[in-house]
C-alpha positions as CSV (number, residue, x, y, z in Angstrom):
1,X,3.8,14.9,18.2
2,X,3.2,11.9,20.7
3,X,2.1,9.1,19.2
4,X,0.5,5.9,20.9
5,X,1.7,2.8,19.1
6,X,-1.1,-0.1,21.0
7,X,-1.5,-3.7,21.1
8,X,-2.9,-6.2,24.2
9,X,0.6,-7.5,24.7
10,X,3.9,-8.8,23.1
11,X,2.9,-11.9,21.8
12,X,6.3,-13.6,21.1
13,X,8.5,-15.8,20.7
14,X,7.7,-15.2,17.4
15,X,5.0,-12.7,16.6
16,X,4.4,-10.7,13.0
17,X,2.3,-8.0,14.2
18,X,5.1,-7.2,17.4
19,X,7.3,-7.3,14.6
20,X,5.5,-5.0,12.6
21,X,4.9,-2.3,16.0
22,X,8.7,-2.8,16.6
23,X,9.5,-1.8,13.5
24,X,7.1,1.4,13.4
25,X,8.1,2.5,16.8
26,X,12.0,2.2,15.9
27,X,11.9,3.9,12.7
28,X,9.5,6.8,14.1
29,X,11.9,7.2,16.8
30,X,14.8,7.8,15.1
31,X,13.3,10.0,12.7
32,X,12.5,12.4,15.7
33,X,9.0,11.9,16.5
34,X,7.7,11.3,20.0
35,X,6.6,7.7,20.0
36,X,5.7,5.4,23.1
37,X,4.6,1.6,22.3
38,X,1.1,1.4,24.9
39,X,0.4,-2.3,26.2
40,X,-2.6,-3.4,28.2
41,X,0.0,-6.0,30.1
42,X,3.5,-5.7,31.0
43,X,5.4,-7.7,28.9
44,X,8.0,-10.3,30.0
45,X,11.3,-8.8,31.1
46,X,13.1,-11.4,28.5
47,X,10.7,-10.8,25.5
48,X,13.0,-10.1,22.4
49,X,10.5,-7.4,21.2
50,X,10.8,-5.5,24.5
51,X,14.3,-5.8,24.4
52,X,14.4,-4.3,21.0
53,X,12.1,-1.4,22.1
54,X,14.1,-0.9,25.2
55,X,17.8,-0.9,23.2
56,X,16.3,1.8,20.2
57,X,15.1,4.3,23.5
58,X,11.5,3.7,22.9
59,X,9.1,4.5,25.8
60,X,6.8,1.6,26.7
61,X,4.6,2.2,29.1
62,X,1.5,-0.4,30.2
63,X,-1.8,0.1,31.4
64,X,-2.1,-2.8,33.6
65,X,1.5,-2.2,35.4
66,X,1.3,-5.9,37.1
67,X,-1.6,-8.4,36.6
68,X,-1.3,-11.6,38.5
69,X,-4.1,-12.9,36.8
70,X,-3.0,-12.4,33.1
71,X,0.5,-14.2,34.2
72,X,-1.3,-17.0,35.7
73,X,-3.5,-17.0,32.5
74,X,-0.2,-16.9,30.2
75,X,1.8,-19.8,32.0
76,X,-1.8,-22.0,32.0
77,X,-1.5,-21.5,28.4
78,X,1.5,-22.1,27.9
79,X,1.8,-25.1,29.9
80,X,-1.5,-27.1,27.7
81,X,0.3,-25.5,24.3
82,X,3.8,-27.1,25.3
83,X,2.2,-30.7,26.4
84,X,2.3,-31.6,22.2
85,X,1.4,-35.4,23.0
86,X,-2.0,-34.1,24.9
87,X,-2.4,-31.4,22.0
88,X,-1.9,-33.9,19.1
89,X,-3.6,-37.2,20.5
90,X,-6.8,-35.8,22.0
91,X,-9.1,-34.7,18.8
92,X,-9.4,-31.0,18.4
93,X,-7.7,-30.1,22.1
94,X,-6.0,-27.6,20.0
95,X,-9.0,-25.9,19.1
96,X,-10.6,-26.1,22.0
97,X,-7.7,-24.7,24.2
98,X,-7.6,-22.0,21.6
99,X,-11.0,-21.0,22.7
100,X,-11.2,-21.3,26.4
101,X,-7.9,-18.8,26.2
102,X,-9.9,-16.7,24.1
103,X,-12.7,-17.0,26.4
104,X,-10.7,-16.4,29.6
105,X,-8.5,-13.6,28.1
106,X,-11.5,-11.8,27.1
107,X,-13.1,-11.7,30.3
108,X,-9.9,-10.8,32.1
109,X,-9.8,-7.4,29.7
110,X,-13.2,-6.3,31.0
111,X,-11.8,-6.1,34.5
112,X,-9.9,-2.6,33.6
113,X,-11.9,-1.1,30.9
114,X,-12.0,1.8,33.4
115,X,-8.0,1.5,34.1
116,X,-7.8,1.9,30.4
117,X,-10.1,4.9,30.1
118,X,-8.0,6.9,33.3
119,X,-4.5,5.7,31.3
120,X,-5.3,7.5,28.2
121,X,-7.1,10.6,30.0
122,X,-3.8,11.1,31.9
123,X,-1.2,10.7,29.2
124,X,-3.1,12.2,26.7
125,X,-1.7,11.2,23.0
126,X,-2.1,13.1,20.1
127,X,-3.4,9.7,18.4
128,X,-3.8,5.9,18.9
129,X,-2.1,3.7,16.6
130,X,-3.9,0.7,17.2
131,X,-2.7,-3.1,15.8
132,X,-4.9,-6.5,15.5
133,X,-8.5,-7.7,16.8
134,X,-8.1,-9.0,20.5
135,X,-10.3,-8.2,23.9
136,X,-7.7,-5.6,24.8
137,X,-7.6,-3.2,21.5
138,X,-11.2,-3.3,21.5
139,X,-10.8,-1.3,25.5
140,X,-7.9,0.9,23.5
141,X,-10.4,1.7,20.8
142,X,-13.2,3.3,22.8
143,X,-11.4,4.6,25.8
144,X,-9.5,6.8,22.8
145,X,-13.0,7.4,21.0
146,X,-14.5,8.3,25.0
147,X,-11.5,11.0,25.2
148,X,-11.7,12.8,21.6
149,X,-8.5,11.2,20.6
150,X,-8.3,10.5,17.1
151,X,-7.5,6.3,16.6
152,X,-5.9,4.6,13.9
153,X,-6.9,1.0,13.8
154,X,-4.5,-0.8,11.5
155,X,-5.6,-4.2,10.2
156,X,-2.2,-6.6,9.4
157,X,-4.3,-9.9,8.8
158,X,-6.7,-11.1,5.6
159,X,-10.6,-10.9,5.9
160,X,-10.3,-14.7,4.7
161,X,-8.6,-15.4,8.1
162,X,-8.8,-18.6,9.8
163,X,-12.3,-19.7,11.2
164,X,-10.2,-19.6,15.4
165,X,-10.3,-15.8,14.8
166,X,-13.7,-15.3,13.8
167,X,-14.8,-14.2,17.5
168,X,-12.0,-11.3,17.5
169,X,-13.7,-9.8,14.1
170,X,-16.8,-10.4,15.0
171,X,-16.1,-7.9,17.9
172,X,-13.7,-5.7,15.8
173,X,-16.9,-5.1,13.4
174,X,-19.0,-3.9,16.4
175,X,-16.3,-0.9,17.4
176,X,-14.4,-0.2,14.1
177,X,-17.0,2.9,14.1
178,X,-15.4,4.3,16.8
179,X,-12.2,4.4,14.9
180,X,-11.2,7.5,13.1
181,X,-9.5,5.6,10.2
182,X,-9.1,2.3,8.8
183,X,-5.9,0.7,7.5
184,X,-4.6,-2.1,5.6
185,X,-1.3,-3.3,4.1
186,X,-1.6,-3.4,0.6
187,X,-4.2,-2.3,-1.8
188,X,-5.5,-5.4,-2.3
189,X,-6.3,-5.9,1.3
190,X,-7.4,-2.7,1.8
191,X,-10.3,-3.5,-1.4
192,X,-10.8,-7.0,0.4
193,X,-11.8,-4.9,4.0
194,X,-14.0,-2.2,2.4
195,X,-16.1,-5.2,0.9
196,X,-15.8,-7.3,4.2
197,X,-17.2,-3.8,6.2
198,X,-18.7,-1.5,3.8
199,X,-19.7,0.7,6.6
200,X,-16.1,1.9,6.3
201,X,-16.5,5.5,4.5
202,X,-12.5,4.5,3.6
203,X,-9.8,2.2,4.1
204,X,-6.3,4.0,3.6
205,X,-3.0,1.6,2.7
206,X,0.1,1.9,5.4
207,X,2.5,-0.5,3.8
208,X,4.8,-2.3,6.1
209,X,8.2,-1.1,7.1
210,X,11.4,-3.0,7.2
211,X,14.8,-1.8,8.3
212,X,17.0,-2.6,5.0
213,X,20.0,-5.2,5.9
214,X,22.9,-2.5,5.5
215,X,24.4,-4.0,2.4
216,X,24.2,-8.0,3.6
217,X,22.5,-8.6,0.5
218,X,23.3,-12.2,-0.6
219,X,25.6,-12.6,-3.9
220,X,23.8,-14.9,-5.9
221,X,26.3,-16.1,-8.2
222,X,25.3,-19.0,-10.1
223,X,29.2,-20.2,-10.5
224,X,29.7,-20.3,-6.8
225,X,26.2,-21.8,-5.5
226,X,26.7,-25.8,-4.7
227,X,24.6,-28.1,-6.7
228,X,22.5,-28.6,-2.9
229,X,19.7,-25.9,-3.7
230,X,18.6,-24.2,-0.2
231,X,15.0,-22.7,0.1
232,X,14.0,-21.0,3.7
233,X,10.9,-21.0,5.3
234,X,10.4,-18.3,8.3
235,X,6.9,-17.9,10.6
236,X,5.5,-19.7,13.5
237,X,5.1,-23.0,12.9
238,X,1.3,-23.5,12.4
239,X,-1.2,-24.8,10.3
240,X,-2.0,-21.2,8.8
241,X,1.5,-21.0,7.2
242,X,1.6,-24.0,5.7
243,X,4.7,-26.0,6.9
244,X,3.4,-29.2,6.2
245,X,2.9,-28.6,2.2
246,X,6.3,-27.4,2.7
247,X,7.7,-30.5,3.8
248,X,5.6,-32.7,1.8
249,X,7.1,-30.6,-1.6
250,X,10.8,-31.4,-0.6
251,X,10.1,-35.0,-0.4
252,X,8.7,-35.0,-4.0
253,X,11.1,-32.5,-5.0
254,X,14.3,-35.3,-3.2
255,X,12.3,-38.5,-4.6
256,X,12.7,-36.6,-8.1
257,X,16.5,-36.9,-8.2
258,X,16.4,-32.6,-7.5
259,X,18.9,-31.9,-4.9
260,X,17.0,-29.6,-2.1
261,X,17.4,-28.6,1.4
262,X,14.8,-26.7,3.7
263,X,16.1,-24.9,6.6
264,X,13.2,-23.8,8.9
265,X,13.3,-21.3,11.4
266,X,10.4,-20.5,13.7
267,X,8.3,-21.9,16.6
268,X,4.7,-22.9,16.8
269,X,2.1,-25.4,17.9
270,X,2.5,-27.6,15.1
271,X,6.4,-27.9,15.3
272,X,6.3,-31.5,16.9
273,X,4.1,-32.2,14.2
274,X,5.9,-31.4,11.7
275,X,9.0,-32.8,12.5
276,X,7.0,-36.1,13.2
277,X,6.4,-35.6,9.4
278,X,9.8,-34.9,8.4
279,X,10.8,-38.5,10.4
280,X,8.1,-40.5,8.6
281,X,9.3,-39.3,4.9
282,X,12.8,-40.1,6.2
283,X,14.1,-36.7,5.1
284,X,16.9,-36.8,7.3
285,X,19.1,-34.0,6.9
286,X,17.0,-32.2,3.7
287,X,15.0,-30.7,7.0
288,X,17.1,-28.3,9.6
289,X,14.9,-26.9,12.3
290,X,17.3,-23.7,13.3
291,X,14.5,-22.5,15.8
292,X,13.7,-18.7,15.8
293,X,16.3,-15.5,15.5
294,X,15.2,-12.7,17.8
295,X,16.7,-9.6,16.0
296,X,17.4,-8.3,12.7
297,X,21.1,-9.5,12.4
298,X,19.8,-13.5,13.3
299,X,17.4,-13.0,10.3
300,X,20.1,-11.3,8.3
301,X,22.5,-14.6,9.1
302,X,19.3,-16.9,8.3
303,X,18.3,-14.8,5.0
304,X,22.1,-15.0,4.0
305,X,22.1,-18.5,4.1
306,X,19.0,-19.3,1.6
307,X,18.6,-19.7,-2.3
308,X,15.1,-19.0,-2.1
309,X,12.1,-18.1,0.4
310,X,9.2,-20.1,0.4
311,X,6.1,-19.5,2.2
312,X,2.9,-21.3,1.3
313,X,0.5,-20.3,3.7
314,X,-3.3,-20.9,4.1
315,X,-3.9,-17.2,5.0
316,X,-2.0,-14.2,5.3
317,X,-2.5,-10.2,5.3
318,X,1.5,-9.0,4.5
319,X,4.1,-11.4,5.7
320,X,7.0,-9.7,7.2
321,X,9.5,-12.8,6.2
322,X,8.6,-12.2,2.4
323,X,9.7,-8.6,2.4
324,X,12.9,-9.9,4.7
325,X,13.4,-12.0,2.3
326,X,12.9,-9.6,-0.4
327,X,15.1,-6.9,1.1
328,X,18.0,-9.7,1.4
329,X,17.6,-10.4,-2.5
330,X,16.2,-13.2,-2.5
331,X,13.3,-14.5,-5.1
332,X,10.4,-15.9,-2.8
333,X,8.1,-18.6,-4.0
334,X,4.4,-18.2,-1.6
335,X,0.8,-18.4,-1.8
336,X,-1.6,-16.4,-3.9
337,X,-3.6,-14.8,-1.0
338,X,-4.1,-11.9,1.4
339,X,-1.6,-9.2,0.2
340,X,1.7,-11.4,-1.2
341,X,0.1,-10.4,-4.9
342,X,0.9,-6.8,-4.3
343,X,4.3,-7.4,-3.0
344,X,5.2,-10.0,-5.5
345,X,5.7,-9.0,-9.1
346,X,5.9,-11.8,-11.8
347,X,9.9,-11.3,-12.3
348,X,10.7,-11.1,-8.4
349,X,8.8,-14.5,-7.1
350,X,6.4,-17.6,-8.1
351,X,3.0,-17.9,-6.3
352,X,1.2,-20.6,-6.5
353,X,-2.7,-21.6,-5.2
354,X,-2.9,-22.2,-1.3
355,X,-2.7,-26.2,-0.3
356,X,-1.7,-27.0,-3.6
357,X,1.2,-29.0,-3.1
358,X,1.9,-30.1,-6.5
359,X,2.3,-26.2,-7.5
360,X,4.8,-25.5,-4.6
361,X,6.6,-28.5,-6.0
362,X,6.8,-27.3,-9.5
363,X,7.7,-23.7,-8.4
364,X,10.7,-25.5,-5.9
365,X,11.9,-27.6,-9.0
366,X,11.9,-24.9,-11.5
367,X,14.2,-22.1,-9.4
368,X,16.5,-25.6,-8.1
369,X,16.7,-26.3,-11.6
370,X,17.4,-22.3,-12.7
371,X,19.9,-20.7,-11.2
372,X,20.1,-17.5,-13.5
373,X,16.5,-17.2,-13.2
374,X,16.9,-17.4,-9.3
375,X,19.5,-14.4,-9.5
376,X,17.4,-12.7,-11.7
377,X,14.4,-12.8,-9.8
378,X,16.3,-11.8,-6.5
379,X,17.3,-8.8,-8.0
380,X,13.9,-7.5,-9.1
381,X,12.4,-8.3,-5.5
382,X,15.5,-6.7,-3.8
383,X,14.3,-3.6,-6.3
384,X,10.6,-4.3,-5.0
385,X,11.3,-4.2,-1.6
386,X,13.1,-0.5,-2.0
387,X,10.4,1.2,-3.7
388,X,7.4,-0.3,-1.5
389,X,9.2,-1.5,2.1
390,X,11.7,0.5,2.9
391,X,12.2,3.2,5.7
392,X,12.9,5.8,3.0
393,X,9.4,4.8,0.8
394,X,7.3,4.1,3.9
395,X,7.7,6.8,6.6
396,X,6.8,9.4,4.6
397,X,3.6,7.9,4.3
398,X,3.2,7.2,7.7
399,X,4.2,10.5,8.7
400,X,1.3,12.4,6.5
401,X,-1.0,10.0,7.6
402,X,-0.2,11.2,11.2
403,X,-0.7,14.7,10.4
404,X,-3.8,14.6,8.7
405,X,-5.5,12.7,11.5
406,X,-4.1,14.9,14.5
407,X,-5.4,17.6,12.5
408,X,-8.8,15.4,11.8
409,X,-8.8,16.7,8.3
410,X,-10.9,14.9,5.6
411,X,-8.6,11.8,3.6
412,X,-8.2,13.0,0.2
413,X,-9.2,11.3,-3.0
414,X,-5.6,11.7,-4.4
415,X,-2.3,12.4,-2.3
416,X,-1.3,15.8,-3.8
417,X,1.1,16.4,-0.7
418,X,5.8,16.5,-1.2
419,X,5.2,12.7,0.8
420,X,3.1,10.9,-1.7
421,X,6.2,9.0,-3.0
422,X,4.7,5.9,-2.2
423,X,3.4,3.4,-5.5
424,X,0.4,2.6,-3.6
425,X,-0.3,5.7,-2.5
426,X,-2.4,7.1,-5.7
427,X,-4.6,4.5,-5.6
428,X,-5.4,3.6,-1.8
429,X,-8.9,5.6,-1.8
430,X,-11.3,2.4,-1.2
């Protein structure tokens, strides 16, 4: 069956959800379906997502072939986002350039909502696969609703998101009717969207998927670790993901006499600042910036080189860096939001209240200060990550959830079907 796997565009350098289609399209693919990866732009030539796409022999095909005005858009954006010293001493610039591009991008996505329509009428998919709230997956969502072709909107974020993307829900709410299905990442999330649109007759759970690192799982030996204990933080740099907390907790964790290093790899608005932040609590060396890997073996080198993951974000939906990390064998310390409580069992990882620096700093000291309880805990999470992330536990699931729309029969209360291997699967009927 040909399956349409949409978003807007490749959003990179680094970008969870184009991680998360990458890694749907590639696993589809080799399992033998017919899967092509829709964009409304072309994406840059360069883009490390499009590369991965093109290297696994997935089709990508885009509905706008070449759009002067969305490159001209992009590089204006890019240009205000790079000039850090505008960004950080004019008072909420970042804010507002955050909302002029939303402004502009949305009215640039009007110009081919009849483009959109013609592209899906002439390839004709057997479903639409649809990822994130933007002007351009709202077009996707009723040109496939216009056609009789059954969507699949698939919601990767939190509905306590950050107040910048309130306009892209706000407009998600008005078509999500449209939309065959609803899905979220974890059953939490998917009980937090049913009460956040209880329109929804359901929200099903489609877990994320993550390639496993072949056997490059990290030996965690407590006789060979050096007395230096490293903890990893991977995401764009941004206020949402907590950086700063981050770097504020090693300082107190250093000041304490604990020895501790962060290496952080990622890029982001807020990177300037946060190295600014680094230099003023004259953590020197204690904070590497390794900037951002662009394929699985760079985050297998990364993962390799960690004690522990940390991510304290503000807001999340699934982080694809936790179940990287989980999948390496590492224990993760994070936040106690969106979805990480369904991935994150009290044996495999430490989470700790969002902002609350003095927690992350506590949860730091006591795996720097345990390491049998850090190789214990990456143990249970590498277990974790097999039985809820893995190709083996998540296609299946994927695949059913496929069938059944193609075939637009009714979502059952209970999976009876061979594929309902998944843990979450039972209970996903919200």
């Amino acid at each position: 069956m040909r399956i349409a796997l949409c978003k807007t565009a490749l959003a990179g350098p680094v970008s969870g959800a184009d991680e998360v289609m990458v890694n749907y399209a590639t696993h589809l693919h080799e399992a033998g379906h017919e899967v092509t990866v829709v964009l409304l732009y072309p994406p840059a030539p360069t883009d490390q997502y499009y590369e991965r796409l093109r290297g696994a022999g997935v089709e990508v095909l885009c509905v706008v072939e070449t759009s002067a005005l969305y490159a001209l858009l992009r590089t204006v954006r890019d240009l205000f986002f790079s000039l850090f010293f505008f960004v950080y001493l004019v008072p909420r610039s970042f804010e507002r350039l955050r909302k002029f591009w939303q402004m502009l991008n949305r009215m640039a996505s009007r110009l081919y909502v009849r483009r959109c329509r013609r592209f899906f009428a002439r390839h004709r998919p057997i479903l639409l696969h649809v990822f994130t709230p933007d002007a351009g997956v709202m077009l996707m969502i009723r040109a496939g609703h216009e056609l009789g072709i059954p969507v699949l909107y698939h919601e990767l974020g939190t509905p306590h998101y950050l107040a910048a993307l309130d306009i892209y829900y706000k407009e998600l709410a008005r078509v999500l009717p449209l939309c065959d299905e609803f899905a979220a990442l974890s059953p939490l999330l998917a009980r937090q969207w049913a009460e956040r649109f209880p329109f929804l007759e359901s929200v099903s759970v489609l877990p994320l998927l993550m390639k496993d690192c072949d056997g490059l799982v990290p030996t965690l030996d407590p006789q060979t670790r050096s007395a230096e204990t490293v903890f990893g933080f991977a995401a764009r740099i941004e206020e949402g993901k907590g950086p700063l907390a981050l770097v504020g907790a090693l300082a107190e964790l250093n000041h304490s006499g604990v020895a501790a290093l962060v290496r952080m790899a990622g890029t982001g608005p807020q990177l300037q600042e946060v190295k600014a932040r680094v230099r003023a609590l004259k953590l020197g060396d204690a904070c590497e910036f390794v900037g951002f890997y662009t394929e699985p073996m760079g985050c297998s080198v990364f993962m390799r080189s960690l004690d522990v993951f940390v991510l304290p974000s503000l807001a999340e939906g699934t982080p694809n860096s936790i179940i990287e990390a989980m999948a390496h064998g590492l224990p993760v310390i994070a936040t106690q939001i969106g979805g990480i409580p369904d991935l994150l069992s009290a044996d495999s990882g430490i989470l700790v209240p969002p902002g609350d620096t003095a927690a992350l700093t506590e949860a730091m000291r006591r795996l720097a200060t345990d390491p049998h309880l850090r190789a214990a805990m990456g143990r249970a999470a590498r277990e974790r990550y097999l039985k809820l992330s893995s190709p083996d536990a998540v296609l299946p699931v994927l695949e059913s959830t496929y069938l059944r729309l193609a075939a637009r029969a009714p979502r059952p209360a209970v999976a009876h079907h061979a594929a309902a291997v998944h843990p979450w699967e039972i209970a996903s009927e919200f």
